[in-house]
C-alpha positions, 0 to 999 in steps of 0.5 A: 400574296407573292411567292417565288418559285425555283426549278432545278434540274436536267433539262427534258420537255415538258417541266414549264408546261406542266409546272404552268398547268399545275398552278393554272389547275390551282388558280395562281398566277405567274407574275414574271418568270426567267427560265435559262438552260445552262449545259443542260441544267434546267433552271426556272425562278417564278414571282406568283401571286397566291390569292386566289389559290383556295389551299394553304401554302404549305399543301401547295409546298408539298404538292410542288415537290411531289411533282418535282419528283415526278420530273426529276427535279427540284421545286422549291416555293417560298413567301417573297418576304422570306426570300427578299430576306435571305438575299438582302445585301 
């Protein structure tokens, strides 16, 4: 199963390694990412493949916020299909 991770926020070290290391602790993979700094926005979109991952995605929702607000900014996760749909032109 695909997902599609968003990161926003003020820009600080650390937020791509520790996001990497919480999926890597959870078993998912990152299937592409595209991460840019714009004015000193920080903003990340990740396509994951939850497969492997043994928890539910909406414990992995929860969990990505509470470590959003651990770093000051916002993580969003959606099921690709759910996000391919709200950006179908």
């Amino acid at each position: 199963m695909n997902a599609i991770i968003t990161v926003v926020g003020s820009d600080k070290v650390g937020i791509i390694a520790k996001v990497s290391a919480f999926l890597a602790e959870r078993n998912i993979n990152i299937e592409d990412i595209s991460q840019t700094v714009l004015s000193g926005n920080f903003v990340m979109m990740m396509m994951v493949n939850l497969s492997s991952c043994s928890k539910a995605l909406d414990e992995v929702k929860r969990e990505l916020s509470g470590l959003g607000d651990t770093l000051s900014v916002s993580i969003s996760l959606m099921h690709e299909k759910v996000f391919s749909a709200m950006h179908r032109v």
